[in-house]
C-alpha positions in Angstrom: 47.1 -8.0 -3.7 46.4 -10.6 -6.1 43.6 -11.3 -8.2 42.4 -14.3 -6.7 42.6 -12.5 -3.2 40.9 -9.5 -3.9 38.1 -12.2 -4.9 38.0 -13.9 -2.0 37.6 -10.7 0.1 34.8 -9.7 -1.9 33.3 -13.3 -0.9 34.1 -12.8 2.5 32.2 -9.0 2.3 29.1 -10.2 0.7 27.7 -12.0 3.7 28.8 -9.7 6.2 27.1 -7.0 3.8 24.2 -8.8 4.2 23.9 -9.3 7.5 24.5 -5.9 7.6 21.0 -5.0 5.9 18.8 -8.0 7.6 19.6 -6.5 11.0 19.7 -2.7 9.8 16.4 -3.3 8.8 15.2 -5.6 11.5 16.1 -2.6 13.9 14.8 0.3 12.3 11.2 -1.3 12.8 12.4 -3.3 16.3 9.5 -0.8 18.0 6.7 -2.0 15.7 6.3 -5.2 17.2 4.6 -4.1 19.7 1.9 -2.2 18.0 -1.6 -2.8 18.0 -4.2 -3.2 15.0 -4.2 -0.2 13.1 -6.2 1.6 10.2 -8.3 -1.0 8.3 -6.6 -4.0 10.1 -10.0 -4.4 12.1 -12.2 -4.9 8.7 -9.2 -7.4 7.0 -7.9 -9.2 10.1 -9.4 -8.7 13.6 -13.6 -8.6 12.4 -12.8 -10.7 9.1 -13.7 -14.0 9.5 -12.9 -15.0 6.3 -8.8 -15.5 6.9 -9.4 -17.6 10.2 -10.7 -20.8 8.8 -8.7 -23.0 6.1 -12.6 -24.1 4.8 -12.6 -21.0 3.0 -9.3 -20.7 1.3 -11.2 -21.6 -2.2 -13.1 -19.3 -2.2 -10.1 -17.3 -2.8 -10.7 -18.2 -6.5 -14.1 -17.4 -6.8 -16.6 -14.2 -7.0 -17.4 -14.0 -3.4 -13.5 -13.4 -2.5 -15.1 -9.8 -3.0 -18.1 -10.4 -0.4 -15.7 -12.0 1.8 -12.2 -10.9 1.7 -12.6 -7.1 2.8 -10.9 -6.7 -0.5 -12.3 -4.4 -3.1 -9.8 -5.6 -5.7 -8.8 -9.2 -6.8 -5.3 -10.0 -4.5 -5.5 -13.2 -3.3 -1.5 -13.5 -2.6 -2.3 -11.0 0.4 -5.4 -12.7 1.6 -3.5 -15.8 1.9 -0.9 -14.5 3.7 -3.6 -13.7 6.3 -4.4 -16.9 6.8 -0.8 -18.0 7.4 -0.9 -15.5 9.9 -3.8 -16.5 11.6 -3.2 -20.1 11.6 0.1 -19.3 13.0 -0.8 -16.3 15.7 -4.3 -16.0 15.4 -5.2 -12.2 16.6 -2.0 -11.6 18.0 -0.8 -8.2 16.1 2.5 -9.4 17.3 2.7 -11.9 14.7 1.1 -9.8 11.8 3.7 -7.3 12.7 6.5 -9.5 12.2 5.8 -10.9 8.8 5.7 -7.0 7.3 8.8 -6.4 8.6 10.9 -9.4 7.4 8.8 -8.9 4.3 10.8 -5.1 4.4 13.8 -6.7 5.2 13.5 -9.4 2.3 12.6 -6.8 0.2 15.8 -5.0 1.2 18.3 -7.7 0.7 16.5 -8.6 -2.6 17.3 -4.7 -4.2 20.6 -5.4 -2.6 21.4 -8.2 -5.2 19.5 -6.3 -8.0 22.0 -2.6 -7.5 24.5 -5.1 -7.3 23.9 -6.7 -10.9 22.8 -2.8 -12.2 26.0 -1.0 -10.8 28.1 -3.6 -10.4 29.5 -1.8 -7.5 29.1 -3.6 -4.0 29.6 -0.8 -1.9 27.2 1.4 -3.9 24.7 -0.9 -3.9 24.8 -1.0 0.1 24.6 1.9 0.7 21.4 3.0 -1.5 19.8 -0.1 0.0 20.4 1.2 3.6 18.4 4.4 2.2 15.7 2.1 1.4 15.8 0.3 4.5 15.4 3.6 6.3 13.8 5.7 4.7 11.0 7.0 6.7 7.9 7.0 3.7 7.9 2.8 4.4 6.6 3.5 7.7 2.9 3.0 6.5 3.6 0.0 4.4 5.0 -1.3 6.9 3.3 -1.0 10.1 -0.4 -1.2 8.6 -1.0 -4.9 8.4 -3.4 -4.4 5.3 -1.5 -2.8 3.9 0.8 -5.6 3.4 -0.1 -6.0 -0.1 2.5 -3.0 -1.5 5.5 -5.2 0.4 4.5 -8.7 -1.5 4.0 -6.6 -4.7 7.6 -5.3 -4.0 9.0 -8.7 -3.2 7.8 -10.4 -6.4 9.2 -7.5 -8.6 12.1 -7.0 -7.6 12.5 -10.7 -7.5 11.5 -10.7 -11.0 13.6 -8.3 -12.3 16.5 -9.5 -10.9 15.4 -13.3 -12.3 14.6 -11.5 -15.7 18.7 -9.8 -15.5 20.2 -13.7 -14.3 18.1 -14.9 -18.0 18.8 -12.5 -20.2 22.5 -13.9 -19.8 21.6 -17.5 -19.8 22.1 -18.8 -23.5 19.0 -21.3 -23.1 15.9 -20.4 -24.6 13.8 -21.0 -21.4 15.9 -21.2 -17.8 14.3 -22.0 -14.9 15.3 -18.3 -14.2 12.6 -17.2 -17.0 10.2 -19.5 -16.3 11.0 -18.0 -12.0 10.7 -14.6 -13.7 7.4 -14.7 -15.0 5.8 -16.8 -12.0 7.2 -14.1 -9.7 5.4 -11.5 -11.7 2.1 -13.1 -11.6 2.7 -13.6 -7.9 3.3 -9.5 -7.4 0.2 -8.4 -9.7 -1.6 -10.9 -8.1 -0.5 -9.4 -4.6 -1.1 -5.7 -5.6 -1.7 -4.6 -9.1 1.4 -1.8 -9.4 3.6 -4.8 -10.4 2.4 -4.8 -13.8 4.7 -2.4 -14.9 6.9 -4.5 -14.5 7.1 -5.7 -18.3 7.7 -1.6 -19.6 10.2 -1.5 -16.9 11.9 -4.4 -18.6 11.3 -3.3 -22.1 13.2 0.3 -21.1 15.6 -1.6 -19.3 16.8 -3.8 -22.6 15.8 -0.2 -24.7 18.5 1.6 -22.9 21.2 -0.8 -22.4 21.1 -3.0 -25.1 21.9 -3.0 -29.0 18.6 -2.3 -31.5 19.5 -6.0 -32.7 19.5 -7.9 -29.1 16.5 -5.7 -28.6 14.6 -7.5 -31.4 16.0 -11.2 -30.4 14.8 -10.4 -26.5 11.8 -9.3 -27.9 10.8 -12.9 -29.3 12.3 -14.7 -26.9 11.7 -13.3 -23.4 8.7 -10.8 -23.5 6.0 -12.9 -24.5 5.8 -14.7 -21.1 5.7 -11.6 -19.3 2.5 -10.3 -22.2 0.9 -13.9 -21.5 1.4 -13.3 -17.6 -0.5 -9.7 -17.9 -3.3 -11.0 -20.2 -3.9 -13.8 -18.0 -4.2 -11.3 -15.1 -5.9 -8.6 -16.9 -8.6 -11.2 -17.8 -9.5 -12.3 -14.2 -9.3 -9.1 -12.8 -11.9 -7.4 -15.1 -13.6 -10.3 -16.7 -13.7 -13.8 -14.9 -13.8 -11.9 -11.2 -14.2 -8.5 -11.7 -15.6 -6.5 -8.5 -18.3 -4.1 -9.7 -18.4 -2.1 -7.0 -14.7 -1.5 -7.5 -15.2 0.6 -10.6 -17.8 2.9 -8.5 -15.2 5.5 -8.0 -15.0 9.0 -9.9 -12.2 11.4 -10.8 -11.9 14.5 -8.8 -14.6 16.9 -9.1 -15.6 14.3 -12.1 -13.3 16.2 -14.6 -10.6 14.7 -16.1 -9.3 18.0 -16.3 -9.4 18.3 -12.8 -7.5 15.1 -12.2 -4.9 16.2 -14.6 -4.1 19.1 -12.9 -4.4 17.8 -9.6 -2.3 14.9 -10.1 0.7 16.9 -11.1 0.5 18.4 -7.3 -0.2 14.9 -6.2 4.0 14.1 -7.9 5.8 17.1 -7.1 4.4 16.1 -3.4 5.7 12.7 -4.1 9.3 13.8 -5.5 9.5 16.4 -2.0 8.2 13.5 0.2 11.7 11.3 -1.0 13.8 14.1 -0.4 12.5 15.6 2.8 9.9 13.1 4.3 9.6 15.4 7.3 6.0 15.1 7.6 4.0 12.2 7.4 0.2 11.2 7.3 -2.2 8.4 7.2 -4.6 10.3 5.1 -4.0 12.9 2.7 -6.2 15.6 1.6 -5.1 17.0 -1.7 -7.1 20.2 -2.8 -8.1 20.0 -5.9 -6.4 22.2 -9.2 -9.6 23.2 -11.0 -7.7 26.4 -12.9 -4.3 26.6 -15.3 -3.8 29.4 -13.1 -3.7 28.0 -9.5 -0.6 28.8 -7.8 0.1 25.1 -6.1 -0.4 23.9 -9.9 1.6 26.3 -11.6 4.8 25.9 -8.9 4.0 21.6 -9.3 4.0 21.8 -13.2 7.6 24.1 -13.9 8.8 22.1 -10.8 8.2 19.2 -12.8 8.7 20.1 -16.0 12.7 21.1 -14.5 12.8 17.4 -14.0 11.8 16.1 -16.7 14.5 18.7 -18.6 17.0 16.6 -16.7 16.4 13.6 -17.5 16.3 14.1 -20.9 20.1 15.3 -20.4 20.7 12.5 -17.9 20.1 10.4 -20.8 23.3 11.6 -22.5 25.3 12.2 -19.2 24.7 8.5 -17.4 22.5 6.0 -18.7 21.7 4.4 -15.7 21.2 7.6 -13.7 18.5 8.3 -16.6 16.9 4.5 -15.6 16.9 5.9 -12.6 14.5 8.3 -12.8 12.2 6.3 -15.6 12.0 3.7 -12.8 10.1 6.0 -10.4 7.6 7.6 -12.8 6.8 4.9 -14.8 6.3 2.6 -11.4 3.7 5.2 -10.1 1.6 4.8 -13.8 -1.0 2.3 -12.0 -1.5 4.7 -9.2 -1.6 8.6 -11.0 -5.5 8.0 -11.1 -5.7 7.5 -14.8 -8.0 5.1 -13.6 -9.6 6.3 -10.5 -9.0 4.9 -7.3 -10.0 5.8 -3.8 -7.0 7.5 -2.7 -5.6 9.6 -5.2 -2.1 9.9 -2.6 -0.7 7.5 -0.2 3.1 6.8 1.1 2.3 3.3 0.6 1.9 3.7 -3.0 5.7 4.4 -3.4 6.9 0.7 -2.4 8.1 0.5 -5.9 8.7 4.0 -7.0 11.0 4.5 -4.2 13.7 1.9 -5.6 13.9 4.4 -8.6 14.9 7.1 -5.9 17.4 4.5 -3.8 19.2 4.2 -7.5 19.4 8.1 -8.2 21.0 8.3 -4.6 23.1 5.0 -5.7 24.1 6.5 -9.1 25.2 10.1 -7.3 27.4 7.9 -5.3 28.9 6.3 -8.6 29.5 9.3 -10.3 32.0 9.9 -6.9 32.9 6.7 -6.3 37.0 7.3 -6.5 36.3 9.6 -3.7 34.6 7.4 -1.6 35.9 4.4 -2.3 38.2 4.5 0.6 36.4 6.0 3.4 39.7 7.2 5.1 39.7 9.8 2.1 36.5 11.0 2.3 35.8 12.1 5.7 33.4 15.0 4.5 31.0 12.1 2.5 31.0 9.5 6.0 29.8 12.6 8.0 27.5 13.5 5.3 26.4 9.4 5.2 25.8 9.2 8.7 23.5 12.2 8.9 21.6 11.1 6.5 20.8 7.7 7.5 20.4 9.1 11.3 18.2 11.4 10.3 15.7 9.1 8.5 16.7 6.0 11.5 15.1 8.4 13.8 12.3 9.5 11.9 11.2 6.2 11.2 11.2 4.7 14.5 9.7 7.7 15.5 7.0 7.1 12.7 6.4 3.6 14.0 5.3 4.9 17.4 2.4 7.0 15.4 1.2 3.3 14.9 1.2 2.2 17.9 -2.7 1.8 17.9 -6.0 3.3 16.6 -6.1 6.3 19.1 -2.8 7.1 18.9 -2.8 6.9 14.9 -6.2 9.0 14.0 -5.0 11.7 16.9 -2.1 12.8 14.8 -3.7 12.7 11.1 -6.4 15.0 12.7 -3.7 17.0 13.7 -1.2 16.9 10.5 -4.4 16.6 8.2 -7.3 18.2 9.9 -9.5 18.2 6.8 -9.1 14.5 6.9 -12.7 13.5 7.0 -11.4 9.7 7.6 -9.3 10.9 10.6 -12.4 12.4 12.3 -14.7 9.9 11.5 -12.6 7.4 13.1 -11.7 9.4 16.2 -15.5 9.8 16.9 -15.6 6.0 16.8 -12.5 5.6 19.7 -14.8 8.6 21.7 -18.1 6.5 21.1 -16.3 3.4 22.5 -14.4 5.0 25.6 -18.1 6.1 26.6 -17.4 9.9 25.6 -20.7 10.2 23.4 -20.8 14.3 23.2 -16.6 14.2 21.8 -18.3 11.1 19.4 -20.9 13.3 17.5 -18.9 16.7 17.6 -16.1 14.0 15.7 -18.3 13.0 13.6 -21.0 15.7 12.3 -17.4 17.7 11.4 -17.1 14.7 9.5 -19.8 14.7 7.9 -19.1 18.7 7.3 -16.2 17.5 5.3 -18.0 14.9 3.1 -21.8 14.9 3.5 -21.8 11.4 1.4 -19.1 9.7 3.7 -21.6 6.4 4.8 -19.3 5.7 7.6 -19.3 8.9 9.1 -23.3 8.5 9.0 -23.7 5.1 10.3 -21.6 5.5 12.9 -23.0 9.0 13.9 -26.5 7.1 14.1 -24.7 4.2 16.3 -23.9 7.0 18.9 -26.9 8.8 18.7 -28.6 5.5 19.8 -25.9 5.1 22.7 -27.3 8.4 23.7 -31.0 7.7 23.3 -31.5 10.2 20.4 -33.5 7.8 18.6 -34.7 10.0 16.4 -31.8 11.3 15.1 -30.1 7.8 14.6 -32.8 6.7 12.5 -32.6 9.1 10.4 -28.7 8.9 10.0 -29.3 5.1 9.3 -31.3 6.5 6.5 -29.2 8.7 5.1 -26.5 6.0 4.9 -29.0 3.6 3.3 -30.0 6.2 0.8 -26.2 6.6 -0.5 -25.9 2.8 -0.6 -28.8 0.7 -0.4 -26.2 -2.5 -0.4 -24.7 -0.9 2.9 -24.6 -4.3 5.4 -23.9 -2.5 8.9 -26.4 0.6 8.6 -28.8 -2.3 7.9 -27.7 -4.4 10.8 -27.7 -1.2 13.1 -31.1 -0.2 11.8 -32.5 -3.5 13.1 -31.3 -2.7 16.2 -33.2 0.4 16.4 -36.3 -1.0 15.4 -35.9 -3.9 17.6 -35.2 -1.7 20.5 -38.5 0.1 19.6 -40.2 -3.6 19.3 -40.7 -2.9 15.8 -39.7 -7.0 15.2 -40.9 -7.6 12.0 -38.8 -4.6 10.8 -35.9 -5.5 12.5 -35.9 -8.9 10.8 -36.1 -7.6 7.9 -33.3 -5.4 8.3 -30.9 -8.5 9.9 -32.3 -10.3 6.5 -31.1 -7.4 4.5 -27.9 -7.3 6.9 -26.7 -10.7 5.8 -27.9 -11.0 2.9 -25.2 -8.3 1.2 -22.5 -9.9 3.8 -22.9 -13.2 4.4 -20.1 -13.9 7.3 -21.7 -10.4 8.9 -21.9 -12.2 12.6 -23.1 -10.0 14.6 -26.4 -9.8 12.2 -26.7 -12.9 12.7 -26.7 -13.3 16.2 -29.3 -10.2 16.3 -31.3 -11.6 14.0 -31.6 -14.7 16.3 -32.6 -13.0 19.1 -35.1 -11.4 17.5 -36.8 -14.7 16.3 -36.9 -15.6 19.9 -38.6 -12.4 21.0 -41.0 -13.6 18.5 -41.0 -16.9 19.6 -39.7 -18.4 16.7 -37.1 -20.6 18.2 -36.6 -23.3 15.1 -35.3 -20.2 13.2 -33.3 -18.7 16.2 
């Protein structure tokens, strides 16, 4: 075969290829469509009535996003996705649904083109995309709409980097590609702030592959947009509309110590869940390392210290098999609770880290690529291939039906996770609103016997001891919640409607008053505090 024909069928590949992937990864998550609302979906979509007006798209560039969003950090690309969605479907999950899985499947041809331009391999670079496009630890990212936010971040980065790989061989000083580059960066830390390691990656990228003296030339020329990009976020996120309730969150056990030793549990758990995501959960409970000498700790830490061994030799065996593995640990910096956040584990944190895994699996397959090259020669790697992406195919679909709705969801992370205090809470909700009250507060005070401080758990505990008559017992619950946070919108509104119930009016007001005060759009306060005005005859205010 000539040269100019084995070109053309390379041509000819490339769009099958990627057709390949759109519909791969349009049928993995086919049976998500259907799904309902899920996890926090009812507080940023279906009660939010924020997203469902246009009016109040500026104030997606102002300080009461915060009061309004549902957000408790500064993503606006996400919000405004939400009111796409809802201009376009309004509260039809259908809808919601599809836009996070073309988002996956965008995502997926997008890390396509990028293993493409890194191996410079086709075939290897399809196949560790399929990987991605199956792999079953995507299943929460994808199918919880508010969670949306790790799929944009995704989108923009890898969309970045692969702009920032089409500059760096451009000979003018500033390409539209550069100039794409950086605006896709802004739009991912905007959308979720893991993309900001985007500029390290870049700088290990060039460090790696490139000579000391292009190093020093990039340095000047293409890195200061990306530095300009991160203090122009940095400053809006923490200065011009920083969320103070945001930085209200501790460490674990309030110990750095404790986080360290914790968080090294937290990876290992990470590296296993790549390798054999066999089971899943909507909310982990990771006990805490508070000694050198606990066992979980001590198997985590030589588990990882092995891998970190070999990487240091993968740096002098296969330089991109080292990149590899950079990739994955320094894409999970933002989320290793150095600074604390809420969740100190997720599956939906590993968006990004998970490309670093798809180009491990992608560099294994270079490393054999002779043998597999032609597939008739390999029979034993096919087999192996197509066990591997059946296996996670099935476990992914089967993941999606986990989602199919609130019950269905919190029913098995009760079950997989049963010291999820979240789970339990949120079961004793679905049992409060199917009318099975005594299932509600047994729920919910083993909540509460998880985390005494969880307000949810205690407003919601009061809410059903109402719906029973106990009103004794709710008050004091409504209490409790206040007493944890005095800012706390729906214990105030519920409150009200205890007192007003009791035709303690003037105290009821004053709770709807305190209700809407701390959240504005908070409807239903509203509409109790104006029928409380017209118990009191105070129609001009109803």
């Amino acid at each position: 075969m000539t040269r100019r024909e084995t070109n053309i069928s390379r041509n000819i590949s490339l769009p099958i290829l990627l057709l390949v992937i759109v519909c791969f990864s349009q049928f993995i998550y086919l049976n998500s469509l259907s799904n309902q609302f899920a996890y926090d979906d009812e507080f940023t979509i279906v009660d939010n009535y924020f997203v469902k007006t246009w009016e109040n798209l500026p104030l997606l560039f102002s300080k009461d996003y915060f009061r309004y969003s549902g957000e408790l950090s500064y993503r606006p690309v996400v919000t405004l996705s939400y009111f796409i969605d809802y201009a376009l479907w309004k509260l039809n999950p259908f809808g919601f649904h599809l836009t996070n899985t073309l988002l996956h499947t965008l995502n997926s041809v997008l890390l396509f083109l990028l293993l493409k331009r890194i191996f410079n391999c086709q075939t290897t670079s399809f196949l560790a995309t399929l990987i991605f496009s199956c792999h079953p630890v995507l299943t929460e990212a994808v199918n919880a709409v508010s969670y949306r936010e790790d799929l944009l971040a995704a989108t923009f980065f890898i969309a970045a980097f692969l702009l920032y790989m089409k500059t760096s061989k451009d000979e003018r000083s500033f390409s539209p590609a550069y100039f794409a580059s950086v605006g896709c960066y802004l739009l991912g830390i905007f959308s979720k702030e893991m993309a900001i390691t985007l500029p390290l990656l870049i700088f290990l990228y060039d460090l790696i592959f490139t000579k000391v003296q292009s190093l020093s030339y990039k340095l000047t020329r293409y890195y200061t947009g990306y530095i300009l990009a991160t203090i122009f976020y940095l400053s809006m996120r923490f200065v011009v509309l920083h969320n103070p309730v945001e930085s209200h969150v501790s460490y674990p056990g309030n110990s750095i110590f404790v986080n360290l030793l914790t968080m090294f549990k937290v990876l290992a758990s990470y590296i296993k869940l790549f390798c054999v995501p066999v089971t899943l959960c909507a909310d982990y409970v990771i006990p805490y390392s508070t000694s050198l000498f606990d066992t979980s700790f001590v198997v985590s830490f030589f588990f990882l210290v092995a891998v970190i061994v070999i990487t240091y030799r993968l740096f002098f065996f296969s330089k991109i098999l080292f990149f590899s593995v950079v990739w994955f640990f320094v894409s999970l910096l933002p989320v290793l609770n150095i600074v604390p956040i809420e969740n100190i584990m997720a599956e939906r944190y590993l968006c990004l880290p998970i490309l670093g895994f798809c180009m491990v699996f992608g560099n294994l397959l270079v490393r054999h690529h002779k043998k597999i090259g032609s597939f008739n020669n390999s029979y034993t790697t096919v087999i192996l291939l197509f066990i591997i992406f059946a296996t996670f195919s099935f476990k992914t679909m089967k993941q999606n039906t986990v989602w199919m709705d609130q019950t269905v969801l919190w029913t098995n992370t009760a079950r997989i996770s049963p010291n999820s205090f979240k789970a339990h809470n949120n079961l004793g909700n679905i049992y409060r609103n199917a009318g099975r009250l005594d299932e509600a507060i047994v729920e919910l005070q083993h909540a509460l016997s998880l985390c005494n401080d969880y307000i949810d758990a205690h407003n919601n505990l009061g809410v059903t001891y109402r719906k029973k008559g106990m009103l004794n017992e709710a008050l004091l619950e409504y209490q409790r919640a206040l007493q944890i946070n005095p800012h706390y919108p729906y214990a105030h509104n519920n409150l009200g409607v205890l007192y007003a119930k009791s035709n303690y009016l003037d105290l009821a007001i004053n709770e709807f008053n305190n209700a809407v005060a701390n959240k504005p759009d908070y409807a239903d306060a509203y509409n109790n505090l104006g029928a409380t005005y017209i118990r009191k005859g105070l129609y001009e205010k109803a």
